[in-house]
C-alpha positions as CSV (number, residue, x, y, z in Angstrom):
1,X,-2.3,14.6,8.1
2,X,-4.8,12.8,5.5
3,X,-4.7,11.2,2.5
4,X,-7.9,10.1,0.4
5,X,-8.4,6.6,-0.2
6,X,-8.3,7.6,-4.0
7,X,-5.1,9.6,-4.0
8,X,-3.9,6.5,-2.2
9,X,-4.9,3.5,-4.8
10,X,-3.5,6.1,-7.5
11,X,0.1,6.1,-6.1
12,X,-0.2,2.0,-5.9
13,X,-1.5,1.8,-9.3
14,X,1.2,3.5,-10.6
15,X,4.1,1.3,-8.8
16,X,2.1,-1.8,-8.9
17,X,0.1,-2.0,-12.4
18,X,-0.4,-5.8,-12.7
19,X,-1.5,-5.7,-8.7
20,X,-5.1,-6.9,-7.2
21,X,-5.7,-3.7,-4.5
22,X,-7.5,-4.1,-1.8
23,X,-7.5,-1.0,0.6
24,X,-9.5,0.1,3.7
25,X,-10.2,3.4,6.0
26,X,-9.9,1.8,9.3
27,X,-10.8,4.7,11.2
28,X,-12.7,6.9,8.7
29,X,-10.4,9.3,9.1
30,X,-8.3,8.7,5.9
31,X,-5.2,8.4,8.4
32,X,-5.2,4.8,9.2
33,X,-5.4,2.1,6.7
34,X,-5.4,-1.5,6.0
35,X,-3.9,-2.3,2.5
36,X,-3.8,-6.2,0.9
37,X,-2.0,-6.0,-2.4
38,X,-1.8,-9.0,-4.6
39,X,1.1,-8.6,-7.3
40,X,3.0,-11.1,-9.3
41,X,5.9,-9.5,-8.9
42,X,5.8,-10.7,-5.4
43,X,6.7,-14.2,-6.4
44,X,10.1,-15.5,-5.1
45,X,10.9,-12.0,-3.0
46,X,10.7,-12.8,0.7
47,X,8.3,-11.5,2.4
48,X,10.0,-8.7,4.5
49,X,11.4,-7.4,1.1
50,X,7.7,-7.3,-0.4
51,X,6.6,-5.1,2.4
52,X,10.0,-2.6,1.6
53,X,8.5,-2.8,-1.6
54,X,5.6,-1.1,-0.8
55,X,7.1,1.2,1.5
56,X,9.3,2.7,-0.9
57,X,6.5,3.3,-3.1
58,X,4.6,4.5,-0.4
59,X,7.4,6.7,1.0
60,X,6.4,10.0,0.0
61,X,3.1,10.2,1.7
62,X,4.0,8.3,4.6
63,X,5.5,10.4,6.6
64,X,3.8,13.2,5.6
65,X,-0.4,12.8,4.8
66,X,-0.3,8.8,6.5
67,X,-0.1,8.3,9.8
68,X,-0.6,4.1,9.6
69,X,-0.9,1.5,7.3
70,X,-1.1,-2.4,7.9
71,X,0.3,-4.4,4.9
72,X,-0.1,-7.4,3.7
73,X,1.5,-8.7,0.8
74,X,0.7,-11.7,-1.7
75,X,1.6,-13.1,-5.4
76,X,-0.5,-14.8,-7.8
């Protein structure tokens, strides 16, 4: 189970286009990341439903090339 960091910012890009992307190989084992994604969308969704959000466009790979991912979600 792996997915590159680039295949990775691709599939945000592509649900979040406006978004500031920060994103980071915790363990260097493109398995475990850290993701801060900054989208104006975000503004006036609660927080819980901004992290669904990002689930759902992450839902493909995670289950199957990510093992983790820490999220954290902001507007601008």
């Amino acid at each position: 189970m792996a997915i590159s960091e680039e295949e990775l910012l691709l599939i945000l890009q592509q649900k979040f286009p406006n978004a500031k992307i920060k994103l980071k190989d915790l363990a260097g084992d493109q398995d475990h990341y850290s993701l801060e994604i900054n989208d104006p969308s975000f503004k006036n969704i609660p927080l819980v439903k901004q992290h669904k959000l990002v689930n759902t466009a992450l839902a493909e790979v995670l289950h199957s090339k990510l093992h983790a991912i820490t999220i954290k979600t902001k507007h601008y």
